[in-house]
PAKOL-382384 format. One line per 2 residues: their letters; for each residue x, y, z of N, C-alpha, C, CB. Coordinates in steps of 0.02 Angstrom, whole numbers, always signed. Glycine has a CB too. Layout:
a = X/Y/Z/X/Y/Z/X/Y/Z/X/Y/Z; ...
END
This chain:
xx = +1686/-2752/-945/+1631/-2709/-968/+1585/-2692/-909/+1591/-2744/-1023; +1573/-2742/-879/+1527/-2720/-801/+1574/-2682/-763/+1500/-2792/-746
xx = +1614/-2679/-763/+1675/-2631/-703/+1658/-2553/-751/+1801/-2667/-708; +1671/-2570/-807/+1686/-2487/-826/+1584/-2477/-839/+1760/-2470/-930
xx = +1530/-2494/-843/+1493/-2491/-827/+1468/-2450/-760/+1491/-2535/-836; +1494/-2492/-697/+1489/-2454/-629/+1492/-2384/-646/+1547/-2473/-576
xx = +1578/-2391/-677/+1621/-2329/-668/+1578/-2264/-687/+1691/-2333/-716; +1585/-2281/-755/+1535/-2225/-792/+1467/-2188/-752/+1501/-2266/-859
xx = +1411/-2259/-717/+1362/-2234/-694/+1397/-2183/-621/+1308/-2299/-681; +1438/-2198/-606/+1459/-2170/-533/+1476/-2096/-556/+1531/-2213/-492
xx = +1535/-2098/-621/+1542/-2024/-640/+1490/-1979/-671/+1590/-2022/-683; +1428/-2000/-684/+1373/-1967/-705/+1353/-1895/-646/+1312/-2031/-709
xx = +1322/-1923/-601/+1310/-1869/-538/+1343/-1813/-541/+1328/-1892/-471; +1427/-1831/-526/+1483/-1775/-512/+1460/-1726/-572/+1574/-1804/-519
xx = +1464/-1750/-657/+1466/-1719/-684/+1418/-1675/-702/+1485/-1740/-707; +1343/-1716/-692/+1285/-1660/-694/+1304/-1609/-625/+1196/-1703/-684
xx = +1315/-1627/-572/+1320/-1585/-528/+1355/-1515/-561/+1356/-1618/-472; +1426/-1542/-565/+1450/-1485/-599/+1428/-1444/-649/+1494/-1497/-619
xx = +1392/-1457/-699/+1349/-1407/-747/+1327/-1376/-726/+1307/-1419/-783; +1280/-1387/-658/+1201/-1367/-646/+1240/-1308/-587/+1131/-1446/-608
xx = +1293/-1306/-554/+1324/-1263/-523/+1309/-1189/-554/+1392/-1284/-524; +1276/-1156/-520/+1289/-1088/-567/+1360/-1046/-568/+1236/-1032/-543
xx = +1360/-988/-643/+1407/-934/-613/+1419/-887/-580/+1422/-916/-631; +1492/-891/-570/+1507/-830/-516/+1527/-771/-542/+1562/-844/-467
xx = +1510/-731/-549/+1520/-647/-595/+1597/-648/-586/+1477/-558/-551; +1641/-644/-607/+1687/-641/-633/+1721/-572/-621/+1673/-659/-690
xx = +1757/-548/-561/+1786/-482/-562/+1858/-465/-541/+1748/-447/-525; +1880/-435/-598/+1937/-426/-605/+1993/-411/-535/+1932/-380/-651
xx = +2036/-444/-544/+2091/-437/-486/+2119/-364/-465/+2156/-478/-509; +2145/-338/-496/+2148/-259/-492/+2084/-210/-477/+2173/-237/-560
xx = +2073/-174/-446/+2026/-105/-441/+2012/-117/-371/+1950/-98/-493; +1964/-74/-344/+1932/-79/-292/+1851/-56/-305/+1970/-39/-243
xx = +1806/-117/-246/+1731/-115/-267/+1710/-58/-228/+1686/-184/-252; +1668/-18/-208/+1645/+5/-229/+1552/-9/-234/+1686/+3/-267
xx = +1522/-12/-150/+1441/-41/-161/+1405/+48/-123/+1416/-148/-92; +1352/+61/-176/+1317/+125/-141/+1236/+95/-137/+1326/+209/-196
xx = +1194/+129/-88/+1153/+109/-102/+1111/+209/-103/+1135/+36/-52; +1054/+209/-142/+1049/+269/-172/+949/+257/-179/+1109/+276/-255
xx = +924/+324/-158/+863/+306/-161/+831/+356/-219/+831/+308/-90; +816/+367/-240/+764/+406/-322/+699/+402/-293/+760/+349/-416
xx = +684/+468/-341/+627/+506/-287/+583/+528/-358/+663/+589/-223; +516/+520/-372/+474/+583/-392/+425/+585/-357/+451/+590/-456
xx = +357/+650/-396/+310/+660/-367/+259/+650/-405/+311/+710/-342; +203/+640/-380/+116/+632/-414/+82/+665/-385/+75/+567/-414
xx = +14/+703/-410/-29/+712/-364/-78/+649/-353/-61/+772/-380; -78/+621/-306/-138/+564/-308/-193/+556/-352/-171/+567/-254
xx = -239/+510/-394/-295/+539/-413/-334/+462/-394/-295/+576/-499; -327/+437/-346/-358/+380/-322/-380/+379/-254/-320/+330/-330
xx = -454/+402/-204/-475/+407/-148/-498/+362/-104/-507/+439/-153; -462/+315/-66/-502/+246/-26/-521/+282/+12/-467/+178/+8
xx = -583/+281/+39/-617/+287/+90/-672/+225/+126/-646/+343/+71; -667/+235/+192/-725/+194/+215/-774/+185/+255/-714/+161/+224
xx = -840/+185/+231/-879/+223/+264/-959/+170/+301/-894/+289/+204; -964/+199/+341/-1023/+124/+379/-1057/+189/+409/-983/+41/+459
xx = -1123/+131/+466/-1168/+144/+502/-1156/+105/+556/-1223/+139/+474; -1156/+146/+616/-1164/+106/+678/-1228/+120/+697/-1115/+119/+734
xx = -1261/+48/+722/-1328/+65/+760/-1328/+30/+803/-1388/+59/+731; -1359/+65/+869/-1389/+26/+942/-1461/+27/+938/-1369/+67/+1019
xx = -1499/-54/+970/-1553/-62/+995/-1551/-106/+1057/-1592/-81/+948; -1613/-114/+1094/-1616/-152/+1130/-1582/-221/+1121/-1670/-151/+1137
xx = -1595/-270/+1057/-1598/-308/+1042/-1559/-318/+981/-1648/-315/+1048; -1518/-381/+966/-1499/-387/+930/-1511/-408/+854/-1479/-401/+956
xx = -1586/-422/+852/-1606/-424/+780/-1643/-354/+780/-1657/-494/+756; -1667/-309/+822/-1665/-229/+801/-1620/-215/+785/-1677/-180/+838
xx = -1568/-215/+800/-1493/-189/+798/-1494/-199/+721/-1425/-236/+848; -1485/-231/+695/-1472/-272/+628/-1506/-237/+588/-1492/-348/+622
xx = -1581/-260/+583/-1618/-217/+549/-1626/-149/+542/-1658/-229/+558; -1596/-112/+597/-1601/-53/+590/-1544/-15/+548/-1609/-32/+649
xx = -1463/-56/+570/-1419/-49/+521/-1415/-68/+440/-1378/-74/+546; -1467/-137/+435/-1481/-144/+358/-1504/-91/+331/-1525/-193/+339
xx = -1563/-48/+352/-1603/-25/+342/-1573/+44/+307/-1640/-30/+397; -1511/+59/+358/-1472/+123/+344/-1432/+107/+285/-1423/+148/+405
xx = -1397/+46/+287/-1338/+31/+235/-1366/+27/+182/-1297/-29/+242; -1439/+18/+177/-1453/+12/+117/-1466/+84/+75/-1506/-31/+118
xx = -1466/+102/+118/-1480/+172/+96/-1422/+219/+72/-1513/+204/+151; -1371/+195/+120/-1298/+229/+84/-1257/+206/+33/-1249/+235/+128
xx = -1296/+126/+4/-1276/+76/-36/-1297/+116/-112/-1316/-3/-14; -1368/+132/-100/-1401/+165/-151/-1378/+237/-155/-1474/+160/-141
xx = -1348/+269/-121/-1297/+342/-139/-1256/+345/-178/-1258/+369/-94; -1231/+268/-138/-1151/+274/-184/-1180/+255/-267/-1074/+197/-150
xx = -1204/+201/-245/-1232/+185/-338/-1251/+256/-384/-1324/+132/-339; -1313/+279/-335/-1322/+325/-387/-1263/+386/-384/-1396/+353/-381
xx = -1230/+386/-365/-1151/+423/-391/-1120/+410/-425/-1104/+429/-364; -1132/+351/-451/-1058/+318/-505/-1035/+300/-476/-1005/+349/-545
xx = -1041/+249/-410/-978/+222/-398/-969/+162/-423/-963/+219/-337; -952/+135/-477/-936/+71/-512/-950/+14/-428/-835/+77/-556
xx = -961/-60/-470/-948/-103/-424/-891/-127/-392/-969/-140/-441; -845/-135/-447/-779/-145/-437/-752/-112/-393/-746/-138/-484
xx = -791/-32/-368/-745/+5/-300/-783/+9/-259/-713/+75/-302; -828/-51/-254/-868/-55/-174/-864/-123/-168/-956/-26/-164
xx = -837/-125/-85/-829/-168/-65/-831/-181/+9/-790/-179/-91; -884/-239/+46/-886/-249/+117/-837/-243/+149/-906/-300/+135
xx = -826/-198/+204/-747/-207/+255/-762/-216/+319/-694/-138/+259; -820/-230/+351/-839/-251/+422/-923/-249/+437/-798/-199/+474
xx = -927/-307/+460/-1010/-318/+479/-981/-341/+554/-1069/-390/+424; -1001/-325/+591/-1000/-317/+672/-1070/-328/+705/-976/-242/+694
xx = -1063/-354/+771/-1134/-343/+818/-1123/-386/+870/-1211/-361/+782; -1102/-319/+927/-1087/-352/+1001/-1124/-320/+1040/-1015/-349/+1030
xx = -1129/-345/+1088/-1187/-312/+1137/-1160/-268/+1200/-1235/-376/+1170; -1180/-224/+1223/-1173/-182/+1261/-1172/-195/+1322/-1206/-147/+1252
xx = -1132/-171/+1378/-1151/-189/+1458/-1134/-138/+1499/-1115/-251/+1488; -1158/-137/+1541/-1165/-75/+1592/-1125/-131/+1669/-1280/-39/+1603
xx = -1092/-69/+1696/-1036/-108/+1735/-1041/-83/+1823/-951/-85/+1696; -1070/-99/+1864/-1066/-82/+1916/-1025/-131/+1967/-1125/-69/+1927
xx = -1016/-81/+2026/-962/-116/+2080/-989/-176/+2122/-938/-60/+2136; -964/-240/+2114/-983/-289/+2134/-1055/-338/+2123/-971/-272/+2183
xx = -1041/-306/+2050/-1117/-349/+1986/-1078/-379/+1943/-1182/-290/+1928; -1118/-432/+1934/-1087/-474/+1853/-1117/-406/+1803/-1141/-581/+1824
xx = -1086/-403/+1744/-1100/-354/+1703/-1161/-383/+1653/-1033/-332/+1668; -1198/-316/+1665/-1275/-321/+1641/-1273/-305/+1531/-1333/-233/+1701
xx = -1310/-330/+1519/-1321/-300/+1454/-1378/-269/+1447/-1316/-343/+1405; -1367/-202/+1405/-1397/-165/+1383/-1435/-155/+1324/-1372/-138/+1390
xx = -1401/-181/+1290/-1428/-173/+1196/-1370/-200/+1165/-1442/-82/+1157; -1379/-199/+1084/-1332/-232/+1044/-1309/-167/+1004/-1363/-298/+998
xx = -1268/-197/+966/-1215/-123/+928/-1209/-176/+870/-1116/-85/+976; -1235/-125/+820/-1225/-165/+738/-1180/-126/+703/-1297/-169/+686
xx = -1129/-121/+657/-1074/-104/+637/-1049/-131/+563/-1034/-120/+687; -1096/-79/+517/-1068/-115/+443/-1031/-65/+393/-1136/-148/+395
xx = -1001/-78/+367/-955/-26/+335/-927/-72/+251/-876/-5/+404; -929/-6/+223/-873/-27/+130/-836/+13/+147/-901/-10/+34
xx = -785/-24/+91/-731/+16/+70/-755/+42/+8/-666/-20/+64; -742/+125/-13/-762/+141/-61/-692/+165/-124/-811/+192/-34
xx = -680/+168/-177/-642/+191/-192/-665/+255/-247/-605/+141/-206; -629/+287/-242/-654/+365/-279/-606/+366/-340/-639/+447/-221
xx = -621/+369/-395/-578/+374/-458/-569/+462/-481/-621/+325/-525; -614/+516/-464/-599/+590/-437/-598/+583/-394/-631/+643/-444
xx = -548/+621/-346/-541/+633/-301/-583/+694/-286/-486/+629/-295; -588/+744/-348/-624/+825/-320/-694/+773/-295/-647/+912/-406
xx = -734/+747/-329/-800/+737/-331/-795/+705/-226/-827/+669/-413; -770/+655/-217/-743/+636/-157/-792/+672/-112/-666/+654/-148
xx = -752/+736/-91/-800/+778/-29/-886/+773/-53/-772/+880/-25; -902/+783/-109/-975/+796/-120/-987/+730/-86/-1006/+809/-201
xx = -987/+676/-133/-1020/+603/-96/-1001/+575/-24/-1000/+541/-140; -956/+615/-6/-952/+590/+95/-1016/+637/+135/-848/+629/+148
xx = -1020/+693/+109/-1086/+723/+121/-1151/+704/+117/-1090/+764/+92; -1165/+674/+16/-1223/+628/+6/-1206/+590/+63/-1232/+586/-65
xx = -1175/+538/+73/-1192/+481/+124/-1194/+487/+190/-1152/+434/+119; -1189/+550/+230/-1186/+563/+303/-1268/+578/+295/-1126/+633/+335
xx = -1292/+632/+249/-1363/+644/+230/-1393/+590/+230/-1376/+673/+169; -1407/+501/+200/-1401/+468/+200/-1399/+412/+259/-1375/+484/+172
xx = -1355/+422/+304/-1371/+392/+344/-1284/+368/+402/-1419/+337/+300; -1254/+371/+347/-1182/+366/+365/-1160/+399/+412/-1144/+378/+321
xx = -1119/+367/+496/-1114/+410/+546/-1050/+365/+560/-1178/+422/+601; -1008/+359/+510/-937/+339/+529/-896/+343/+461/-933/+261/+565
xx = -846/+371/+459/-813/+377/+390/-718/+389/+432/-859/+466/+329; -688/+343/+387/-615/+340/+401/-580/+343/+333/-594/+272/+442
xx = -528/+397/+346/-486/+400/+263/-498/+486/+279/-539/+351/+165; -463/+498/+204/-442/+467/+133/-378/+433/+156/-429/+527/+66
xx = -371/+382/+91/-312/+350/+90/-304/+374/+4/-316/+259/+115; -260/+426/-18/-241/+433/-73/-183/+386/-114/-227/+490/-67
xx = -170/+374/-158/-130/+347/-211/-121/+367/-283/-148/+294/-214; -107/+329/-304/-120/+312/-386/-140/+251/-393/-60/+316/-433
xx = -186/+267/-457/-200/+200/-478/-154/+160/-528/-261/+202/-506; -104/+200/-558/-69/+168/-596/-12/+210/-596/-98/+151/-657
xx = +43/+155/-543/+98/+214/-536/+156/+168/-553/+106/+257/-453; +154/+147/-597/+218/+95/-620/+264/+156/-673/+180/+6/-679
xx = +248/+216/-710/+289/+249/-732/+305/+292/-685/+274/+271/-783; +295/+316/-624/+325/+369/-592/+380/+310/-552/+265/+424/-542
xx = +370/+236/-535/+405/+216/-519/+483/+205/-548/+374/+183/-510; +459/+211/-642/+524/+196/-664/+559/+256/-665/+527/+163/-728
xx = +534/+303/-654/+563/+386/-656/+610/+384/-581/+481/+462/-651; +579/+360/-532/+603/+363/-495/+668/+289/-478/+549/+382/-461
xx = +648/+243/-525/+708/+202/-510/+776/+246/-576/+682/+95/-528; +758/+267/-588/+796/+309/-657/+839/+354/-613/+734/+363/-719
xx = +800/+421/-577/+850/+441/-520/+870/+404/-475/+833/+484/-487; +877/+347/-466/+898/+323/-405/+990/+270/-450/+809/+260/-361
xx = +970/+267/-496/+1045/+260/-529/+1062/+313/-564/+1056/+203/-577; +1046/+351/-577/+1082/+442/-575/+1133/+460/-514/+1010/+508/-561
xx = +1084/+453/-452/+1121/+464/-398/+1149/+425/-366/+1097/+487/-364; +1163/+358/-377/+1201/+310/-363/+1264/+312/-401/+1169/+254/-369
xx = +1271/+340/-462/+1342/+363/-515/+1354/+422/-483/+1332/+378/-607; +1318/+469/-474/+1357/+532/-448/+1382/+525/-378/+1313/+595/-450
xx = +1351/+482/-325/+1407/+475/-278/+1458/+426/-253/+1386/+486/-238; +1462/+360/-331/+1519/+325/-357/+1563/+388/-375/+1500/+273/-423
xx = +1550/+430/-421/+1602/+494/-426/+1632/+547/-406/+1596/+516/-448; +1583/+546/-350/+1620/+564/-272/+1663/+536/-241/+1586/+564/-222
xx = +1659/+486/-238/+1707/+438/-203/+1740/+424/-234/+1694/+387/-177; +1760/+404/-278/+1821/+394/-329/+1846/+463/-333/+1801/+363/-408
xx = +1820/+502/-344/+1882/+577/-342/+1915/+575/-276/+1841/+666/-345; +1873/+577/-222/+1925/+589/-166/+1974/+533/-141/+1888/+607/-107
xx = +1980/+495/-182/+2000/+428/-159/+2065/+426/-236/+1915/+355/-154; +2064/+477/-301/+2109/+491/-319/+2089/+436/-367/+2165/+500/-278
xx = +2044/+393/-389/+2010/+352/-435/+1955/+391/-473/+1980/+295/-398; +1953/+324/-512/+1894/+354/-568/+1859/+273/-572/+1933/+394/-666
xx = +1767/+295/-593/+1736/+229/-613/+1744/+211/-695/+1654/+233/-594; +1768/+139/-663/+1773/+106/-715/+1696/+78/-750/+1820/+52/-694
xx = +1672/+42/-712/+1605/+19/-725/+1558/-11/-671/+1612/-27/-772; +1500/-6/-699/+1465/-34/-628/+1436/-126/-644/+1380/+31/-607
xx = +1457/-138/-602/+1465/-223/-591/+1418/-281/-570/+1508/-232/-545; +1380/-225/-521/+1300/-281/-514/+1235/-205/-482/+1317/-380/-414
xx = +1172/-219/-513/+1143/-184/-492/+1073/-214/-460/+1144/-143/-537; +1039/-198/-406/+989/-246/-381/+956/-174/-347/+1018/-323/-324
xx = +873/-197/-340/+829/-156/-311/+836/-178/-248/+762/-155/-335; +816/-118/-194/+793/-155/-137/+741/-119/-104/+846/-170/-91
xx = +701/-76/-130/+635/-54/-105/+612/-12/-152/+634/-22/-39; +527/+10/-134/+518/+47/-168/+446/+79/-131/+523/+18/-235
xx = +422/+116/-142/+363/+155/-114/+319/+177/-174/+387/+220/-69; +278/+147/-171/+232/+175/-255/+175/+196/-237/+211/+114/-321
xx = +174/+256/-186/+119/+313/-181/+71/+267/-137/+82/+344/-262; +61/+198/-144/+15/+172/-95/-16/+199/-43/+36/+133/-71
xx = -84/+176/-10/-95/+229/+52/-95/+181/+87/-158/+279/+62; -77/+221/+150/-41/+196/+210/-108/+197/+260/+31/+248/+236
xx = -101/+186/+348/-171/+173/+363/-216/+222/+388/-174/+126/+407; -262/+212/+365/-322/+282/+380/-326/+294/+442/-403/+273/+359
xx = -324/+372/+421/-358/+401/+509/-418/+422/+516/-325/+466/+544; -452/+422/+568/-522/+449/+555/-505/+512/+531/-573/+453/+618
xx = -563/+518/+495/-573/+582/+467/-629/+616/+477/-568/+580/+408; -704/+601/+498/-749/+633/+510/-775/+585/+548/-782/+661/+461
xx = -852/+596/+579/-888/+574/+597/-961/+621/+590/-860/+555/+649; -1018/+578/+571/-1084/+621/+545/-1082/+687/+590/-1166/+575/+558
xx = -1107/+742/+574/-1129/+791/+593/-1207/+798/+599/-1101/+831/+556; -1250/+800/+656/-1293/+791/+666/-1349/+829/+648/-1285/+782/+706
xx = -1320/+886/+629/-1369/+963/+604/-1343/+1006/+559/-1383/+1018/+664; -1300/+1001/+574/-1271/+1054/+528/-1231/+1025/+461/-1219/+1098/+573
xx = -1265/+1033/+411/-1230/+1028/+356/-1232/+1067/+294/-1238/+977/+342; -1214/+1106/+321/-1221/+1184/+267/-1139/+1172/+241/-1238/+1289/+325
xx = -1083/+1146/+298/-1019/+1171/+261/-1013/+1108/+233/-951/+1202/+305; -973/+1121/+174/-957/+1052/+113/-868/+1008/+152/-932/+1109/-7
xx = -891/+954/+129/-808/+929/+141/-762/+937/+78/-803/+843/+160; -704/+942/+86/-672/+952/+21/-615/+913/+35/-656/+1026/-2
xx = -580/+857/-11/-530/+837/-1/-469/+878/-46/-540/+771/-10; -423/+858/-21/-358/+908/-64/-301/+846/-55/-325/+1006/-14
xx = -286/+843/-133/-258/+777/-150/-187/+786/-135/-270/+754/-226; -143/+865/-146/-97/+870/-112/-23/+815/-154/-130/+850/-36
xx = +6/+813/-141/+66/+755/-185/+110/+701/-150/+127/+797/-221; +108/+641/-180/+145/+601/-137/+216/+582/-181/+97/+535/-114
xx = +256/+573/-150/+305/+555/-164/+323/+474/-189/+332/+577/-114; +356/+468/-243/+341/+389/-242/+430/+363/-249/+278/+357/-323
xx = +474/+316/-207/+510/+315/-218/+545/+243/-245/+521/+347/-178; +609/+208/-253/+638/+155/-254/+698/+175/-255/+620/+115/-299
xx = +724/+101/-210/+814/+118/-181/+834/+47/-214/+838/+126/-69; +876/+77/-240/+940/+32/-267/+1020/+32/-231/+952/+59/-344
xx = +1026/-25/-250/+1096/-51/-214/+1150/-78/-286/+1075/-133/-149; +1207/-25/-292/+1245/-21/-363/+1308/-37/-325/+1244/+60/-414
xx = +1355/-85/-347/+1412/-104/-338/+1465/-88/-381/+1408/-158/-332; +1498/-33/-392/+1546/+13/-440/+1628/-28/-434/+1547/+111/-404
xx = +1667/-46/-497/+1741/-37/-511/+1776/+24/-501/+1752/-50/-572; +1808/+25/-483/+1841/+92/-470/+1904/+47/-481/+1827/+140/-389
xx = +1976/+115/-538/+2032/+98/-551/+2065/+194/-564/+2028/+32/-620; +2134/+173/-562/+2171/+231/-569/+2181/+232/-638/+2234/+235/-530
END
């Protein structure tokens, strides 16, 4: 009883092992496979505007510096508010303050003043409205603005549209290839994503900088359409 005891505990392992093994898809001996990979495509017009917009200020000194940039931000803080810009789409993206130096030939380098540097990220839920409030805030005080970064805010159905063509066109050029090859598809055997692009914005370029006098002409953004895509990878049967 202690021998077949051992035994038993010893054959335990092997056999959980073996359960816990997963399966192997199972494909038939005859045909030929058959892997495409195929990308699906639609379009949106964006209706989501990141932008981001600050104040740089120089003073002598580095708590002028500061104060003089609070002084501004607060002021472009209170633009955006009174625009509607919800809280949820304002948000700090850089507080900065390094100091300045003036560089001559065979001097340790002198300082000059400090440089204060504060900026949000704003997000725009119209995009038309967009140009008006980059204007309020240059009026305002704002003398640095980078973007737009357009998107969607909710692009999970143009995604499935577009994973939808992307196995459309992964069967039609399984059926290409099986014609010239004198086959036909039998069925398709494993299907897996392997990317996708969902209108996201990519990284801002400057886009303006304050205009010092002149602000008679308006900014206007133009939302224009992005493409949103996902690629799939389809592994096809093919038989005569």
């Amino acid at each position: 009883m202690r021998y077949a005891a051992i035994l038993l505990l010893a054959a335990t392992p092997v056999a959980a092992f073996a359960q816990a093994e997963p399966a192997v898809p199972m494909v038939p001996a005859s045909g030929t496979l058959l892997d495409v990979t195929a990308m699906g495509r639609t379009t949106r017009v964006p209706d989501l505007a990141t932008i981001r917009a600050g104040v740089v200020s120089t003073a002598p000194t580095a708590a002028q510096a500061l104060r003089d940039n609070a002084t501004a931000m607060n002021r472009v803080l209170g633009a955006l508010r009174k625009a509607g810009v919800a809280p949820r789409d304002l948000a700090t993206a850089t507080v900065q303050l390094s100091p300045q130096y003036r560089y001559q030939d065979n001097q340790p380098p002198h300082v000059t003043g400090y440089q204060a540097n504060n900026s949000v990220s704003v997000r725009f839920r119209d995009v038309a409205r967009s140009g008006a409030i980059l204007d309020t805030l240059v009026a305002e005080g704002a003398n640095q603005i980078d973007g737009p970064n357009l998107s969607l805010a909710e692009p999970d159905q143009a995604l499935d549209e577009a994973r939808t063509d992307a196995i459309r066109r992964a069967r039609a050029r399984a059926d290409l290839y099986a014609r010239a090859a004198g086959l036909r598809v039998l069925r398709m055997v494993s299907i897996s994503e392997a990317g996708q692009d969902d209108g996201g914005p990519s990284r801002p370029p400057m886009m303006a900088l304050a205009r010092a006098s002149d602000m008679s002409a308006k900014t206007e953004i133009a939302p224009g359409e992005k493409d949103i895509t996902a690629t799939v990878q389809v592994r096809f049967l093919l038989g005569s």
